[in-house]
N, C-alpha and C positions, 0 to 999 in steps of 0.2 A: 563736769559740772563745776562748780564755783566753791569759792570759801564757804567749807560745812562747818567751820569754827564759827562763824557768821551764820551759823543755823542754830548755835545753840552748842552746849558741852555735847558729846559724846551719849546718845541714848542707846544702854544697851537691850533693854529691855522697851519695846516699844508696845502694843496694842495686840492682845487678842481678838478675835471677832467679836462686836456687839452681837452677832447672829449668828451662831455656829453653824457655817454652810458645810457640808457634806459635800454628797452627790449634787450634783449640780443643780437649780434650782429653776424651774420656767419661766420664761420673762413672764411679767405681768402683758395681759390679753390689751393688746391695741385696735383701734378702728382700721380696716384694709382698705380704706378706699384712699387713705393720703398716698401720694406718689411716694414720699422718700421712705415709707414700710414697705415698697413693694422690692423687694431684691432683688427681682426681673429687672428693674429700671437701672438706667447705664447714673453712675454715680454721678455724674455732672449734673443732672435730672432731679434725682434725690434730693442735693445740695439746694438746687436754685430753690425746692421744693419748702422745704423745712425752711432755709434764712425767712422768705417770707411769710410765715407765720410766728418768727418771733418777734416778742415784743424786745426794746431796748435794752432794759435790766438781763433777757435770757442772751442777748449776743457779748453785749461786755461780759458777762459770766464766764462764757465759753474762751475768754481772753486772758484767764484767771487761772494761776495753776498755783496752789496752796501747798504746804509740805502739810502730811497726816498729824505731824504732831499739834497743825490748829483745831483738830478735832480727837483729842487722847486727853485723857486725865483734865488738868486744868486746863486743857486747851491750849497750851502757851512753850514749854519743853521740857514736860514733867513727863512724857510718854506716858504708857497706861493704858486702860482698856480705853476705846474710842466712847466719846459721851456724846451721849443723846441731843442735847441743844446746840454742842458745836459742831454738829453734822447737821441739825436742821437750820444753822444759823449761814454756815458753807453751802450747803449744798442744796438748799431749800432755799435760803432768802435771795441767797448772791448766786445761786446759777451755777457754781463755777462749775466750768469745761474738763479741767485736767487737778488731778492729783501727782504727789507723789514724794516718797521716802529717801530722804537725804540718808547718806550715812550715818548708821546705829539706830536708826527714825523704824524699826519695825512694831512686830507683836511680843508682846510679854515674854510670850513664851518662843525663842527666835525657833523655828522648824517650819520647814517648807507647808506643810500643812497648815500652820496656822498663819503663817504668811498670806497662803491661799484664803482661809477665811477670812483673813482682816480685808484684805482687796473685794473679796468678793461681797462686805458687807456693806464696805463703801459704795459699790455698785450698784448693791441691791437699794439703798439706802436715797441714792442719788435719782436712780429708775420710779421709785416708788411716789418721789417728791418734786418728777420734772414732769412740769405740765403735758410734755413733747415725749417725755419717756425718751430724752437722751442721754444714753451713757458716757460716761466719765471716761478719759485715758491715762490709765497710770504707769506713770514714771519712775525708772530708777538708776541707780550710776551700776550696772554690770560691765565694769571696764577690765577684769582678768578672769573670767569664769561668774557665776552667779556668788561674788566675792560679798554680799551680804548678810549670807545665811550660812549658819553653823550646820557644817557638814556638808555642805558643798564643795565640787575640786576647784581649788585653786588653781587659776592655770598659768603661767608666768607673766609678770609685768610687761607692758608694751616696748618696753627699749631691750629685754629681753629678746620679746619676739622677729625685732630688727635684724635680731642677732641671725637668727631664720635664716635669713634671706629666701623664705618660704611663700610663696601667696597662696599657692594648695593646703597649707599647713595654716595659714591664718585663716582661711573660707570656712574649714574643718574646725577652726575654734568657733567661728563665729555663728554658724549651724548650733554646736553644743550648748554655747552661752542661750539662745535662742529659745533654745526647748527648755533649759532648766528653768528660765525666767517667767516664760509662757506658763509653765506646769503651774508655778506659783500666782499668778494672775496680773503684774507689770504687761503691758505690751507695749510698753515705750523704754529702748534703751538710753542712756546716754552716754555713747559711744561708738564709734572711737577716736581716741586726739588725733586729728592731721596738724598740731603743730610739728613744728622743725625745733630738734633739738640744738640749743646755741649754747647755754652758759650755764655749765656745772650747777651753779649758788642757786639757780632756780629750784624750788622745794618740788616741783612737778618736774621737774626735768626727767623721768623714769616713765612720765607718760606719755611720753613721744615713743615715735619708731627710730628715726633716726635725723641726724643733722643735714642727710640728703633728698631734695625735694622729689625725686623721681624714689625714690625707693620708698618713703614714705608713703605716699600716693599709691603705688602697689600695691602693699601692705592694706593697709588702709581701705583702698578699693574690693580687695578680697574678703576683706573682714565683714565688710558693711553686706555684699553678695550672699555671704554665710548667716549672716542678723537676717536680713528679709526675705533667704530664702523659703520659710513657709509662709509666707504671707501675714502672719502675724505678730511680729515684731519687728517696732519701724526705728532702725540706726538713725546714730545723730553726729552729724559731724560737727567736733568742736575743737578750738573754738575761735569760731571766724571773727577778728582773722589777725594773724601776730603776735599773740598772745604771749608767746613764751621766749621773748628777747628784750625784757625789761632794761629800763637804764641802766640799775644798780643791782641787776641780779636778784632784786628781791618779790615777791609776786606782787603785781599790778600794780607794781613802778610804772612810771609811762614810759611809752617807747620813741624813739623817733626813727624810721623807719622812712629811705628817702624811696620815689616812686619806682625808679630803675629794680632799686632793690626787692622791695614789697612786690612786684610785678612778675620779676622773675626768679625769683626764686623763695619768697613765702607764699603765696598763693598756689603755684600749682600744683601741690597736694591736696589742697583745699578741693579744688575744680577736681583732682582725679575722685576724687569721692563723690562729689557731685552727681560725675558725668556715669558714677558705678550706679547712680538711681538713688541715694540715700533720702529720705523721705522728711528729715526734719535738720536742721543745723541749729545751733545753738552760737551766741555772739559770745567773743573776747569781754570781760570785765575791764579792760584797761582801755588806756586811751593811747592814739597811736599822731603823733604830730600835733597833739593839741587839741584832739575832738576826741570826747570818748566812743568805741565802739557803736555802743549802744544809742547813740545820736548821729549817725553816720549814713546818708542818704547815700552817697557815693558804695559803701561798700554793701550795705543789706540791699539797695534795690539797683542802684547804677551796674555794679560788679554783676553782684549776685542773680537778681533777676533778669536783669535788660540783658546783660551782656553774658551770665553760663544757661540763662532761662529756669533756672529753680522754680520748680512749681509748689514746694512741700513747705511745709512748716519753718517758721524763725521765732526760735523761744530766747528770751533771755537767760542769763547765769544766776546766779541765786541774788536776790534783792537789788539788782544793778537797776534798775526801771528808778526803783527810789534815789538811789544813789547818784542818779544825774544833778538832785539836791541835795542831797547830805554829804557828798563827797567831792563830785567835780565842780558843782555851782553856777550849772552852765543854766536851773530852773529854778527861782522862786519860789515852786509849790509844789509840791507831789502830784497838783494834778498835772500842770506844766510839765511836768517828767515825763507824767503817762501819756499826754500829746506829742513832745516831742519823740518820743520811742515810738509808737505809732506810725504817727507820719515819717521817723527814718526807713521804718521795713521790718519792725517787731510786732508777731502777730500772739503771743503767750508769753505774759510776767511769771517767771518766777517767784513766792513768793513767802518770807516767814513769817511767824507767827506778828503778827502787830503791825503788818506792809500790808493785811490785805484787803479793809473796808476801806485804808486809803486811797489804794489804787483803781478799786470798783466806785468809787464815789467820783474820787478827780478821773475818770475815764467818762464816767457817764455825762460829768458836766464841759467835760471837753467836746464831749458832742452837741452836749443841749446850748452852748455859746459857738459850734461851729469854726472851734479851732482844729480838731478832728473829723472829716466828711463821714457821713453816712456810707459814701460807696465803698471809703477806705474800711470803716470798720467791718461792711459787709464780706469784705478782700478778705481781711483777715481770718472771721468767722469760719467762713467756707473754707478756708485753706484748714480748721481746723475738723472740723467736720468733714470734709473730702477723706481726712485720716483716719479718723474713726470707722468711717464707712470702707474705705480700703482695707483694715483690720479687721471687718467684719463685726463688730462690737453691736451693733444692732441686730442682727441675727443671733452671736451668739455671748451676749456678755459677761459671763462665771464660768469658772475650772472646777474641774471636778476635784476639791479638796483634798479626796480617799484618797486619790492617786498620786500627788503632790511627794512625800516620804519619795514613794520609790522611783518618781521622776528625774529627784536632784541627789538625795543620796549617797556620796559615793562612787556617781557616775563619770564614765569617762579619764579615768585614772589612764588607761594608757595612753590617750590622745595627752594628757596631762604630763605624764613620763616623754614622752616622745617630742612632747614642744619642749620641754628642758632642754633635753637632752640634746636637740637641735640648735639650741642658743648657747651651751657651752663655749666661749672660747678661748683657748691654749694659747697664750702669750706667748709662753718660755718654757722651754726644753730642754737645758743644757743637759748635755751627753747622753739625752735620750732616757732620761731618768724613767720616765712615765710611759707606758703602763706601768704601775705597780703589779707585779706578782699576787696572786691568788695566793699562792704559796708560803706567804711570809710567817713568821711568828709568830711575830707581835705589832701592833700597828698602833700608836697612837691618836685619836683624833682632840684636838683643843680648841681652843679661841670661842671667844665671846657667841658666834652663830654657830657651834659644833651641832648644838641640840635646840635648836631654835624654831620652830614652824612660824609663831611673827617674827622674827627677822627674813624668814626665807619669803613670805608674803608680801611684808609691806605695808604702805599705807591702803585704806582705802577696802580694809579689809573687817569684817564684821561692825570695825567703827569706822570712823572717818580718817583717825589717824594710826588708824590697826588695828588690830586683835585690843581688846582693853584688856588689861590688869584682872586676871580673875575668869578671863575664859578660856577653856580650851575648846580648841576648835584642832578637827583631826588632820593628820599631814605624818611626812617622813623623813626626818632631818637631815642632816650628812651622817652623823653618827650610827644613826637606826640604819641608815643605807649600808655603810659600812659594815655594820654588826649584822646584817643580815645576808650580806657576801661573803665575809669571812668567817662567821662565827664568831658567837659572845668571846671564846676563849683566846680569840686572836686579835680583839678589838678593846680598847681603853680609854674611855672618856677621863682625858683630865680638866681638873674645875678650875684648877689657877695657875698663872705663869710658873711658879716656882715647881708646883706635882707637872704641868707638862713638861717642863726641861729635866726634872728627875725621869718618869718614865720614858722618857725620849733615848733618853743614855742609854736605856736597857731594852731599847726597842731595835726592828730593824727598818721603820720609816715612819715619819708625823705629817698629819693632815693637820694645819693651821688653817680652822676656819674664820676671815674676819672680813671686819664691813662696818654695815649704821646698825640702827635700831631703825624699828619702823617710824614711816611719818608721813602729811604731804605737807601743803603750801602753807606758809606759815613758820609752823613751828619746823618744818624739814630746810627751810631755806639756810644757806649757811656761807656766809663771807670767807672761808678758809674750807671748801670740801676736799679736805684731807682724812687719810685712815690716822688715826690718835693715835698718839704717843707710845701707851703703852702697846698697843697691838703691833707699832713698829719695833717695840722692842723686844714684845714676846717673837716676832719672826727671826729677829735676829738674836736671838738666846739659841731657838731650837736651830737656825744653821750655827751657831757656832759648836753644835755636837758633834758636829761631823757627818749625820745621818742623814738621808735623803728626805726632805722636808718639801711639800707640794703646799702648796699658799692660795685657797680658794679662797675669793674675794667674794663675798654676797654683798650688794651695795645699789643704792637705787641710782646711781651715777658713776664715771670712773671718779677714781677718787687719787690726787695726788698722793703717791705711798711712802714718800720722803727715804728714810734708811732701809725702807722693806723696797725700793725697787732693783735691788738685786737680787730677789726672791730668784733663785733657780730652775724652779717650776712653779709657774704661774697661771690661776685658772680664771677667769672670769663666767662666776653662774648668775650672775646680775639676780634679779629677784623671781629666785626660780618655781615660786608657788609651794602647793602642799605636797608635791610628790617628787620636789626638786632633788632631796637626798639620795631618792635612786638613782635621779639622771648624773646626779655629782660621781658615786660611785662608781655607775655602770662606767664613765668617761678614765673615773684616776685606774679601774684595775683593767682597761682595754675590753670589755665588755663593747664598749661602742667606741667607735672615734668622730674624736674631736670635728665637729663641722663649722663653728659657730665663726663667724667675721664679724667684725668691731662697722656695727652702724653707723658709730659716732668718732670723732678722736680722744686721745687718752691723755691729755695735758701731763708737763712733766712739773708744773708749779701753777700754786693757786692764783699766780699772777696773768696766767694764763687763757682769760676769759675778754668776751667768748672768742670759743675755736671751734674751728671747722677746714674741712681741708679744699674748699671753695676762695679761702681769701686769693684777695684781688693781689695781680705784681704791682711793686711801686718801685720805687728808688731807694725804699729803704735797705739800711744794714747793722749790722751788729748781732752781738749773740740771740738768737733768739727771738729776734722784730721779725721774720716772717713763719711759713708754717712748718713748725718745729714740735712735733710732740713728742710723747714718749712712746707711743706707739698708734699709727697712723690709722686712719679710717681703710677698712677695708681687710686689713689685717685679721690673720689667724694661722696657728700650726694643725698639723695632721700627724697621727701618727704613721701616716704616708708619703710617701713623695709624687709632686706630680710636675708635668712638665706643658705648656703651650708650646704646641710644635708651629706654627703658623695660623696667619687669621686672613683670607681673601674676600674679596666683597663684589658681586655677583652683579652691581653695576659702578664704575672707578669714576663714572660722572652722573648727577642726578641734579634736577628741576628743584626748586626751594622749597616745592609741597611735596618732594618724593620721600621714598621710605629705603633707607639703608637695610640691606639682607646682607649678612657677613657668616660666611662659616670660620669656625675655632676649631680647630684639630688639639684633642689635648689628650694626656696619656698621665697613666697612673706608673708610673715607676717604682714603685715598691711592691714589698711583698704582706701589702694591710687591703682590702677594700674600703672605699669611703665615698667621702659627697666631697664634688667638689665646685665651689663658687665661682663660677666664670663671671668674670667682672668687664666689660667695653665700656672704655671710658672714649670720649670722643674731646677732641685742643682745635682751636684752631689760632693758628702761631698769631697771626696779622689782621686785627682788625681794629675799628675806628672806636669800639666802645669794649671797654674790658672785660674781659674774662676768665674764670680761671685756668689756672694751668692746666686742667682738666676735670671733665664734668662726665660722671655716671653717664649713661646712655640708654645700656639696655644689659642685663643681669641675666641668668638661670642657672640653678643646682643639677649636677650632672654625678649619680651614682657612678663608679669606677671601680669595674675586681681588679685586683692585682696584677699587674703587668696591661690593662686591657689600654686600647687609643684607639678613642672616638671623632668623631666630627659631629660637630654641635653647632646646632644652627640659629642665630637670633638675629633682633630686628626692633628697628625705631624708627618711629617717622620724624625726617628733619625739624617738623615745628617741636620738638623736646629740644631744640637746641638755638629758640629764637631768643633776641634779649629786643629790651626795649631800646630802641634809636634815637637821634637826638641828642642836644647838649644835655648839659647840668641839670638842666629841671626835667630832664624824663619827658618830653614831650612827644616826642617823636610813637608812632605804632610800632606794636611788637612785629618783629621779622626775622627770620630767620636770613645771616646776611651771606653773600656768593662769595665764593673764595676756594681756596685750602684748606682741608681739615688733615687733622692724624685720628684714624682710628686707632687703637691701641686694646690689648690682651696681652698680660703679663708680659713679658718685653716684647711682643710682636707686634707690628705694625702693617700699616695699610694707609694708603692715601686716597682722598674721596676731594672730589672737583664736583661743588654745588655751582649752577649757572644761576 
């Protein structure tokens, strides 16, 4: 979702139920002979059924999606119990379709259960006072676990979960996220980002997967499978589309973004989420060449509809509808806004407190002057209602409250543990320092994230830009992880630089844990994403003891480490949620090994941006002008060894729409079991339009016991490998082109003759 700073401060206390729902409550008694109450009736049916029986005011409503806090306290971003006029004024006068709760935007009292009542009384409330008895679909950002609510798990940040290289493992989150959200009464998520990770300074840069279009897209596509697996909760993919490669680094800078590029290689993560079935997408707030997003007929309906065939929902980001006049200037009037968003391919405004009789008045009179059709707005309507009805929300609109507590919980701690623990990953090793012994004395742990649950979360967590000042919300640090391996008496939190390098001297190893403080866009954005000064110095105080010193980085991006990158043992736990401490520990004392590989690359200077290990060859030279980081994409240690014995591929010549099958023989050579990341990357030396040195292909995680060598079998169809044709202006259609390629697995190779 969109700038929640632009929603308003930080509400941590948001609305109790006006109606204290319980046990679940019966819809009010409807007439059975309309078609779209009958449930027998195939949704298409339904839809036609109901648009035609409303009037004007009831469709633009349904086009309307208000944040709760226009209906709490003063109606405006004082949060509070929900009040009685600004729910009849929402949801009675104006219709509106959708709700829903930006970051910190809950109940009074934050607990799954009263979560559940406040939803469910806005339902009831909406049911009560809609001529049609249409329910409402509520919204909310569940982008790492139900990261809303106090007391729910936290499950690692998405550039974390890159770290994966899991799509079993993100379907597994996405089911979990699903049901805790559902128990509470959203069944609209908004999630998860298919941007591409490009340039550190972006404040969201930790909500991507990764800087690679095909692994993203995976990811991505699994997660959304896991969201809609019960049918009632519908993913949203955002945010279409280029979002996250601003000029200057800073959010919703504009981008420019030439076709070639945008083509193949931002979009088609976009499309793999798509084509996963994802039910609603949500538009980029920036403008991309010159037109913003959100005025963009080419990408909401050209792209999007005509050309992947989207049939599901296109909502906007938080007040972008207005903001085509208060920001871009490309409208006049707010109503002008709400036409042109309209007629690009936006069927649901986002919208805050003081955006929303605008956008309901300038919509209605965009129709009544016929700069917006009737049949469009009816397009739109239906596309929202088609959702609702696929959720089942007419059947069954309220959660059963009682059950809410023990839905969310608490739950799912070890899927929580085990996604960590999957995204660790081991940089630096030198002489095999790590595992730490069980055994040891004494162990220090320090740095600014030693004991930290917000910093281990992040932004985007109870508030918008974290945990707020004053709450605890429950989790397990590195320290608690520690302390709970070792033993209180073996375990030493020190508070400041000076007490960690004294107890370090008299210890037998130090856990330096350091990184950000939580944040997202905005205030996270940062012209220099370096780890600060003194954490560079505190690292290099504790090696200069002489003692074996382990350097977990928690950090919502890499982060240039300046004098700490000689850290000798190196962990990157990116933002490993509430139960990240265990997974830190189980990895530093050999409890698990390390599996985790670098999604993204690890710049060795903030001069560095962006980077990605796709840049194009040129002519250039000098230190550093091409791709040169500090440690590459794809990268990770193990505390194993393993080896690519060879990679053959089961046809050496294939058709431009074939599918490459390639077996990988690979072998674990040591004496550890582990996961280990088979990477196919696919080059091809000679062609008319550039590429890079080499492009992901096709991935899988292969368990290994000790000493074991398997053959492992994967596969991609040549169009993951088409680029757009043509000169300078991107003209030409995408194809994948005939030639030479090199498959490639760890150094082994294989040649493929496309005709």
């Amino acid at each position: 979702m969109g700038l929640l700073g632009r929603r308003g401060r930080t509400v941590l206390a948001g609305a109790t139920a006006l109606l204290a729902l319980g046990a679940v409550p019966a819809p009010a008694a409807q007439p059975q002979t309309a078609t779209y109450l009958d449930s027998r009736a195939p949704v298409a049916r339904r839809v036609a059924d109901l648009v035609s029986r409303m009037t004007l005011a009831e469709k633009v409503g349904q086009t309307a999606q208000p944040a709760v806090v226009t209906m709490q306290g003063e109606c405006a971003w004082s949060g509070g119990e929900l009040t009685a006029s600004c729910m009849q004024r929402i949801l009675a006068d104006q219709h509106v379709g959708s709700v829903l709760s930006g970051g910190g935007e809950g109940p009074v009292k934050n607990t799954p259960k009263d979560w559940a009542e406040m939803v469910n009384s806005v339902q009831k409330y909406a049911l009560d006072h809609s001529r049609l008895h249409i329910p409402i679909v509520y919204g909310i950002d569940a982008v790492h676990g139900h990261n809303n609510v106090v007391g729910a798990t936290k499950f690692p940040q998405q550039l974390g979960l890159g770290a994966t290289w899991d799509p079993a493992l993100s379907e597994q989150l996405g089911k979990s996220t699903a049901a805790a959200v559902n128990a509470t009464g959203p069944t609209w998520d908004f999630a998860p980002v298919l941007d591409i990770s490009r340039d550190t300074r972006w404040g969201r840069y930790y909500e991507t997967y990764s800087e690679d279009p095909y692994l993203a897209g995976s990811l991505g596509a699994s997660n959304i499978k896991g969201l809609q697996s019960s049918g009632q909760v519908a993913a949203t993919v955002k945010h279409f589309a280029g979002y996250s490669q601003p000029l200057n680094g800073h959010d919703r800078t504009p981008s420019q973004l030439d076709m070639r590029y945008l083509q193949d290689t931002i979009l088609p993560a976009y499309k793999s989420a798509v084509d996963a079935g994802a039910q609603t997408v949500m538009v980029n707030s920036g403008a991309i060449n010159g037109i913003p997003a959100h005025s963009s007929h080419y990408l909401l309906t050209d792209v999007l509809r005509k050309q992947w065939g989207f049939k599901g929902v296109v909502v906007s980001d938080w007040n972008d509808v207005q903001n085509l006049q208060t920001a871009y200037h490309i409208a006049g009037s707010y109503a002008d806004a709400a036409g042109i968003a309209m007629n690009a391919g936006v069927d649901v405004a986002m919208l805050p407190p003081g955006s929303v009789d605008g956008y309901i008045d300038g919509l209605t009179q965009q129709v009544h002057d016929g700069k917006v059709s009737m049949s469009r707005l009816d397009q739109a309507v239906s596309r929202v209602l088609t959702l609702k009805f696929q959720l089942g929300l007419f059947e069954h609109p309220y959660v059963d409250a009682t059950k809410a507590d023990a839905a969310v919980l608490g739950t799912d701690k070890d899927l929580a543990v085990q996604a960590a623990t999957e995204s660790m990953t081991l940089l630096r090793n030198d002489n095999n320092v790590l595992p730490l012994s069980t055994g040891l004395g004494k162990v220090v742990v320090a740095g600014p994230s030693a004991d930290s649950v917000p910093n281990q979360d992040g932004g985007w967590t109870i508030g918008w830009q974290g945990i707020p000042d004053g709450v605890t919300d429950p989790g397990v640090t590195v320290y608690q992880g520690v302390k709970a391996l070792l033993g209180g008496d073996h375990t030493d939190l020190a508070t400041t630089a000076d007490d960690a390098v004294a107890k370090t001297q008299n210890a037998d190893a130090a856990i330096v844990v350091v990184g950000e403080k939580p944040g997202a866009e905005g205030t996270n954005d940062s012209e220099a994403p370096a780890l600060s000064a003194d954490q560079q110095a505190l690292v290099d105080r504790l090696q200069a003891t002489g003692k074996p010193v382990a350097v977990v980085v928690i950090a919502s991006r890499p982060l240039v480490l300046g004098s700490a990158d000689d850290a000798k043992q190196l962990l990157m736990a990116w933002l490993p949620g509430s139960e990240g401490g265990t997974a830190v520990a189980d990895v530093l004392f050999g409890r698990a090994n390390p599996s985790g590989r670098l999604p993204v690359s690890w710049p060795k200077t903030t001069g560095d941006q962006p980077m990605y290990y796709q840049q194009l060859p040129g002519t250039n030279g000098g230190p550093s002008s091409g791709y040169d980081p500090l440690f590459a994409f794809g990268s990770g240690l193990s505390y194993t060894t393993y080896d690519v014995k060879g990679v053959t591929l089961s046809d050496a010549t294939l058709s431009r729409n074939g599918t490459v099958k390639a077996a990988v023989q690979v072998a674990n050579t040591g004496n550890t079991a582990g996961d280990l990341v088979v990477q196919l990357y696919a080059t091809q030396p000679v062609g008319a339009v550039l590429t890079p040195p080499k492009q992901l292909a096709a991935y899988t995680r292969v368990h290994l016991k000790a000493g074991e060598t398997r053959t492992v079998n994967v596969s991609f169809p040549l169009s993951r490998l088409a680029v757009t044709t043509g000169d300078i202006t991107g003209s030409g259609p995408r194809a994948v082109r005939s030639g030479t390629y090199t498959i490639s697995v760890g150094g082994q190779t294989a040649a493929l003759t496309v005709g």
